[in-house]
Backbone as a ProteinNet text record, in pm:
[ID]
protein_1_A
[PRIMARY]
XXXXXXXXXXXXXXXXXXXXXXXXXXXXXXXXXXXXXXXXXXXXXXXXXXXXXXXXXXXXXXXXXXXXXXXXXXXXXXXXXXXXXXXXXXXXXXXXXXXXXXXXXXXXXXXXXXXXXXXXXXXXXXXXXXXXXXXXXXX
[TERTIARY]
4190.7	4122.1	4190	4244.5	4299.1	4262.7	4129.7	4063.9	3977.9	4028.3	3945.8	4005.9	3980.1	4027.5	4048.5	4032.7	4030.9	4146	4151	4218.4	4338	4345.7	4481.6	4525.9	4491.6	4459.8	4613.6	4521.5	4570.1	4708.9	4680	4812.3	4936.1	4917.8	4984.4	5026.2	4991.4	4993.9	4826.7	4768.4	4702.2	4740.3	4839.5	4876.7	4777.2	4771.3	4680.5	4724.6	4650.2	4734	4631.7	4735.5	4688.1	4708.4	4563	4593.5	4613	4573.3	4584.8	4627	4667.5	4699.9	4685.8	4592.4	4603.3	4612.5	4598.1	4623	4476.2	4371.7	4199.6	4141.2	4197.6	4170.3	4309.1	4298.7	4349.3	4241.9	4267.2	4185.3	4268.5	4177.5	4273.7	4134.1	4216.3	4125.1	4075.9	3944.7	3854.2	3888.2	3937.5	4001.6	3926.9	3772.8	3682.9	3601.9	3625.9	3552.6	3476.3	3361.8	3232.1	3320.7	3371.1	3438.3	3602.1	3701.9	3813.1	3905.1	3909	3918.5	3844	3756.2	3696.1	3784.4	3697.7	3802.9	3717.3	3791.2	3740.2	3781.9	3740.7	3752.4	3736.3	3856.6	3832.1	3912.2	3849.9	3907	4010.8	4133.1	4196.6	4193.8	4098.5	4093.1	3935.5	3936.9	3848.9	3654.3	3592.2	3458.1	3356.4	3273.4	3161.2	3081.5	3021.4	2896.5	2938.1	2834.6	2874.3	2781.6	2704.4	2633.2	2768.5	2896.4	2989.6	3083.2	3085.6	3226	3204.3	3285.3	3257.5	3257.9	3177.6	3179.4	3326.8	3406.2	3512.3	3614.1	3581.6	3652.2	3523.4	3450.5	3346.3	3413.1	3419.3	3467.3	3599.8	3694.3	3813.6	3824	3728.7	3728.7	3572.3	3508.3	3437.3	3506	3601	3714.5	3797.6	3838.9	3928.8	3802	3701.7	3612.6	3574.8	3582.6	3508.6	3679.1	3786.2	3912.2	3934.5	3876.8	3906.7	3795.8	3653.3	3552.2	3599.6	3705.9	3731.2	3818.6	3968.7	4069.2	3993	3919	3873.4	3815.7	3723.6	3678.2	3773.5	3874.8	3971.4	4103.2	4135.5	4244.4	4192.5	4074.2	4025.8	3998.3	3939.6	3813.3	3662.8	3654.8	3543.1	3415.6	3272.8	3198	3122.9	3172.4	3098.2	3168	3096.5	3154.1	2955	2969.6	2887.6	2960.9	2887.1	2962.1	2874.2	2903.8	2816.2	2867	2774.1	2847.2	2734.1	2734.5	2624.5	2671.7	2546.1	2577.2	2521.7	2592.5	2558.9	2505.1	2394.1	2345.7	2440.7	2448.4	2517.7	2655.6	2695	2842.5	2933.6	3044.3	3098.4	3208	3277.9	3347.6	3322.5	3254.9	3227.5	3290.1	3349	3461.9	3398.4	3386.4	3317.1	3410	3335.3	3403.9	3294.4	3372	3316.4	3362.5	3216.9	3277.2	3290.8	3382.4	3362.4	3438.4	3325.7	3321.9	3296.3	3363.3	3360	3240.9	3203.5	3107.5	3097.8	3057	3089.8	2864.3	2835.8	2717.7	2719.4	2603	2615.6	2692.9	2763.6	2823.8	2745.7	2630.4	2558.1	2490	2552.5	2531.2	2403.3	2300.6	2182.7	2144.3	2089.3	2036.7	2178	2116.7	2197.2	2267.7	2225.6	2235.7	2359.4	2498.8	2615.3	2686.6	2781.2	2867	2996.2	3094.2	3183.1	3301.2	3433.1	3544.2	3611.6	3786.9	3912.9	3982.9	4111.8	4243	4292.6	4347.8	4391.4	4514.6	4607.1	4748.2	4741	4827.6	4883.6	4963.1	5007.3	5057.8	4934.2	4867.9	4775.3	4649.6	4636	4579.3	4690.2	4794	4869.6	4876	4854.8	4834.7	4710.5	4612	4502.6	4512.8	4604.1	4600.4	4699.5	4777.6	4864.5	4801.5	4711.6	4626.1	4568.9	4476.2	4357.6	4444.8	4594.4	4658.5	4712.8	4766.2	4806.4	4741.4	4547.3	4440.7	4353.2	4460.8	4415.5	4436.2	4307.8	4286.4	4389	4482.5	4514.2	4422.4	4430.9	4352.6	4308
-551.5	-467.7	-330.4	-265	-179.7	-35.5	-26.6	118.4	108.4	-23.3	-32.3	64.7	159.9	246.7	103.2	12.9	-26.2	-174.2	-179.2	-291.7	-230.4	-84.5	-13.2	-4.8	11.6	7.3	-136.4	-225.6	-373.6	-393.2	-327.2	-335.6	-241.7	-148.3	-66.7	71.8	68.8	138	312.7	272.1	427	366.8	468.9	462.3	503.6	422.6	454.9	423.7	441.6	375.9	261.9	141.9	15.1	-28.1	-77.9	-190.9	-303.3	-366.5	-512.7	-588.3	-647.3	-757.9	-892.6	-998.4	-1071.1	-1150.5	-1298.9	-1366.9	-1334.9	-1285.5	-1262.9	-1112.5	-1047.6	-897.6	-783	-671.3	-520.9	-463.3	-408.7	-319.1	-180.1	-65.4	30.1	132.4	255.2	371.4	475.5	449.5	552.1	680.4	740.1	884.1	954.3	870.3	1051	977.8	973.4	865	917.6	833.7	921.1	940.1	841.6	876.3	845	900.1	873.7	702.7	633.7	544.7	415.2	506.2	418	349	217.6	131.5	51.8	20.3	-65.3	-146.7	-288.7	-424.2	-439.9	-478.8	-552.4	-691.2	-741.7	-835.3	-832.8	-899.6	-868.7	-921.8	-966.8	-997	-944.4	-883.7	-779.7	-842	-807.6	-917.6	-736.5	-787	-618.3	-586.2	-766.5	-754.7	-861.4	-830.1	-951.6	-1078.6	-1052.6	-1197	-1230.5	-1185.1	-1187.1	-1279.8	-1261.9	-1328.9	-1465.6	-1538	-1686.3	-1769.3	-1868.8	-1971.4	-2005.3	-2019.5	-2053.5	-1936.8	-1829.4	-1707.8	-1614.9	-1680.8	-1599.8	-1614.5	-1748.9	-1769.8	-1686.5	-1670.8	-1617.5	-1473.5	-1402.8	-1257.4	-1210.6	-1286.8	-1232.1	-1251.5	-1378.8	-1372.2	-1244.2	-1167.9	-1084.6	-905	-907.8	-792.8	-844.9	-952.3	-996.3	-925.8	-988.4	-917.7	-778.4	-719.7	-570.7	-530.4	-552.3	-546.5	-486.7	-606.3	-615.8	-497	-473.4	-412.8	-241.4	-240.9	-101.6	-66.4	-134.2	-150.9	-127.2	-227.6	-274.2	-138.6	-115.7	-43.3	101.8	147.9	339.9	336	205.5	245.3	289.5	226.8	240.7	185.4	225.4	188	66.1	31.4	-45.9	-41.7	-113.1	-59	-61.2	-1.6	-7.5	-135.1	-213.8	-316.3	-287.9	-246.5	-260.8	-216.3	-321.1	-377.1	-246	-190.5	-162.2	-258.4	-247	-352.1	-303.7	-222.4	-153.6	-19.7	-20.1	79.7	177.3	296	353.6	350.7	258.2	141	243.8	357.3	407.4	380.9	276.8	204.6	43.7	48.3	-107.2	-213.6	-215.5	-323.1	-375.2	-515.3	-468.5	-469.6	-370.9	-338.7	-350.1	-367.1	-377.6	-270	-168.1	-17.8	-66.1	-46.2	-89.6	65.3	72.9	225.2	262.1	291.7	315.6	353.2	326.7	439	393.1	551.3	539.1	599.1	623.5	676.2	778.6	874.1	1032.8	1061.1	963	1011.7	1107.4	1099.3	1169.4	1096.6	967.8	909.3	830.6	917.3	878.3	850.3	696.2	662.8	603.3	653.1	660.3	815.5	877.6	1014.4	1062.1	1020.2	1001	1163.9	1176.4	1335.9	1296.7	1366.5	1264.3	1392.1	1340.8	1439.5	1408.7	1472	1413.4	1386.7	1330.1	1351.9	1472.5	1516.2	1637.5	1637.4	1468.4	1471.9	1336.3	1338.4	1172.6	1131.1	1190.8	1099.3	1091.6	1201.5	1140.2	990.4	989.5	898.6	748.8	758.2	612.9	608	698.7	640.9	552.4	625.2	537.6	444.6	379.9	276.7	203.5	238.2	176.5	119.3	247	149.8	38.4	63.8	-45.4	-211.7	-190.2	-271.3	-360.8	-259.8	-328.9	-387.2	-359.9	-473.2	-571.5	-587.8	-732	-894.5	-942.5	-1077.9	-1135.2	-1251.6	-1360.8	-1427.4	-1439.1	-1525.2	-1696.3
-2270	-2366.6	-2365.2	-2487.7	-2479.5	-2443	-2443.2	-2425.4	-2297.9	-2236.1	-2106.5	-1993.3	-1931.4	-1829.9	-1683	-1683.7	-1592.5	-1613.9	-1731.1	-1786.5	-1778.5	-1823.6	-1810.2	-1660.8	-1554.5	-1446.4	-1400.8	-1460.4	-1398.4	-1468	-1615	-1603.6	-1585.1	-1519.6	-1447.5	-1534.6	-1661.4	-1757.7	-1694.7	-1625.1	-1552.1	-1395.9	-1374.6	-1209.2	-1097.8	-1006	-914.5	-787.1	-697.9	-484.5	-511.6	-528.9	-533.3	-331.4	-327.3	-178.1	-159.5	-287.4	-308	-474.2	-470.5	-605.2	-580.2	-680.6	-639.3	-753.3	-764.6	-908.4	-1026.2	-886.4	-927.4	-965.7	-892.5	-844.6	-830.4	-889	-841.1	-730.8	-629.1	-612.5	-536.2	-558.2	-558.6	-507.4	-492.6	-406.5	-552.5	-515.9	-615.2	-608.1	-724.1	-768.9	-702.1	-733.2	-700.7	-595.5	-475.4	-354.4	-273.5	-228.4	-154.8	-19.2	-7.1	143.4	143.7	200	167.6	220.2	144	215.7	99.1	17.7	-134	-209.4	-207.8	-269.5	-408.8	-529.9	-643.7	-651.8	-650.9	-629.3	-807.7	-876.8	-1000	-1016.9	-1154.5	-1173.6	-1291.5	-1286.7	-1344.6	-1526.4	-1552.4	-1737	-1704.9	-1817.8	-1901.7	-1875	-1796.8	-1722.2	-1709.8	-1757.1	-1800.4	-1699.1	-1678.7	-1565.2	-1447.6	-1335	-1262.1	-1334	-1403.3	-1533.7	-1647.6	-1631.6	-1733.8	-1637.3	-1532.5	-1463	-1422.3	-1498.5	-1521.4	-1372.8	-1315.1	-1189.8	-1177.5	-1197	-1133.2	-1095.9	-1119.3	-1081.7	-954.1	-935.2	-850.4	-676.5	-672.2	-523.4	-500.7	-576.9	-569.4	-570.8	-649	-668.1	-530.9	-509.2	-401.3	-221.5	-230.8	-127.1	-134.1	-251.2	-244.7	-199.8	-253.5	-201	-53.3	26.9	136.2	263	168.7	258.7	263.2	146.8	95.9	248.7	187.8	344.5	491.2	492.8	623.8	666.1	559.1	568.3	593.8	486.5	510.6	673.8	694.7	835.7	953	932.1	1041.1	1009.5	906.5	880.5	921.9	878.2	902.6	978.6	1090.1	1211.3	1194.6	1064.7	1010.1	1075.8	1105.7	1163.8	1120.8	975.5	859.2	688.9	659.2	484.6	430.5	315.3	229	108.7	60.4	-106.4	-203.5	-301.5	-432.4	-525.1	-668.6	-791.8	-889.1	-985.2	-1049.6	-1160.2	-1249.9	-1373.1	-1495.4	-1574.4	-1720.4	-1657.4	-1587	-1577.5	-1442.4	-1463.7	-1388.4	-1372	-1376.9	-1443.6	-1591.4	-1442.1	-1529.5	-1623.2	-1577.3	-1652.7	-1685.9	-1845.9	-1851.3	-1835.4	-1692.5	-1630.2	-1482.8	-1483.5	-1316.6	-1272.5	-1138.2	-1060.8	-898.1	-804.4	-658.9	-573.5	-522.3	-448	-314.2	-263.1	-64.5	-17.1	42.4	88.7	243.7	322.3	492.3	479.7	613.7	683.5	780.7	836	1039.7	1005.7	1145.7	1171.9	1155.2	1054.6	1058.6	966	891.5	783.6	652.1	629.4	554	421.6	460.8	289.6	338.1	199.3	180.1	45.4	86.8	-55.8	-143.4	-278.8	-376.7	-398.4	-328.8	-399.3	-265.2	-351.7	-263.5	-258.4	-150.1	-144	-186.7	-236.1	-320.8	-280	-258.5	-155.7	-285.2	-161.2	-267.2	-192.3	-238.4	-106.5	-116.2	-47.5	11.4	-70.1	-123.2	-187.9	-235.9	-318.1	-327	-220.6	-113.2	17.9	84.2	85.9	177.8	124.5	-0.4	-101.8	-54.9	-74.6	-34.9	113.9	189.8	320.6	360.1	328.8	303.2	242.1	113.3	80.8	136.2	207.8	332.3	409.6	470.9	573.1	542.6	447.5	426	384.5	329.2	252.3	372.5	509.1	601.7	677	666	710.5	687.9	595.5	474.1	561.8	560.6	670.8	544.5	592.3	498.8	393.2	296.5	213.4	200.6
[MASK]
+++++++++++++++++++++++++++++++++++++++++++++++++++++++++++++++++++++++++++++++++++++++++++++++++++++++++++++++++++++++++++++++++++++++++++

């Protein structure tokens, strides 16, 4: 879809620090991230809601957020991840998308009502997606 910010995304046409590609999923580090280390799990053809993304692409694109999971965890030293999908509502780009977001204890994030950083650079933005990319379980 041509005016999809996220469709542009996949196809490499809006540059971003990608951690993963897969035949199912892009996922890449959220511009504007509650914690540094935020990652968006999409799928790669044009899907609105998770009620939009057809049964035979579910097992394959929730394997690729279940590895993303891990990498973040395993790659920052993360204490945990947070996962979640919104759907229309709140849902800033009508593309789904899957947030997997660190968190250690004491981090501050309460609720919904999130604190939202930046990277410091774009090296420091691809290191983080270095990391998380280099703690990707096999598929």
């Amino acid at each position: 879809m041509p005016d999809c910010l996220f469709c542009s995304v996949v196809t490499g046409t809006v540059p971003v620090q990608r951690v993963i590609e897969t035949p199912a999923v892009v996922a890449f580090l959220d511009h504007r991230p509650v914690f540094k280390g935020h990652v968006l799990v999409v799928p790669r053809s044009h899907i609105v809601t998770i009620a939009d993304l057809p049964l035979d692409l579910v097992g394959a694109y929730f394997t690729d957020v279940k590895r993303v999971a891990i990498a973040v965890q395993a790659g920052l030293g993360a204490g945990g991840s947070f996962v979640a999908i919104n759907n229309t509502v709140s849902q800033s780009v009508p593309h789904l998308h899957t947030h997997v977001v660190p968190r250690t204890r004491g981090d501050g994030l309460r609720g919904f009502f999130w604190p939202r950083t930046r990277y410091a650079s774009a090296d420091e933005a691809a290191e983080y997606a270095a990391r998380i990319a280099a703690a990707l379980p096999d598929a």
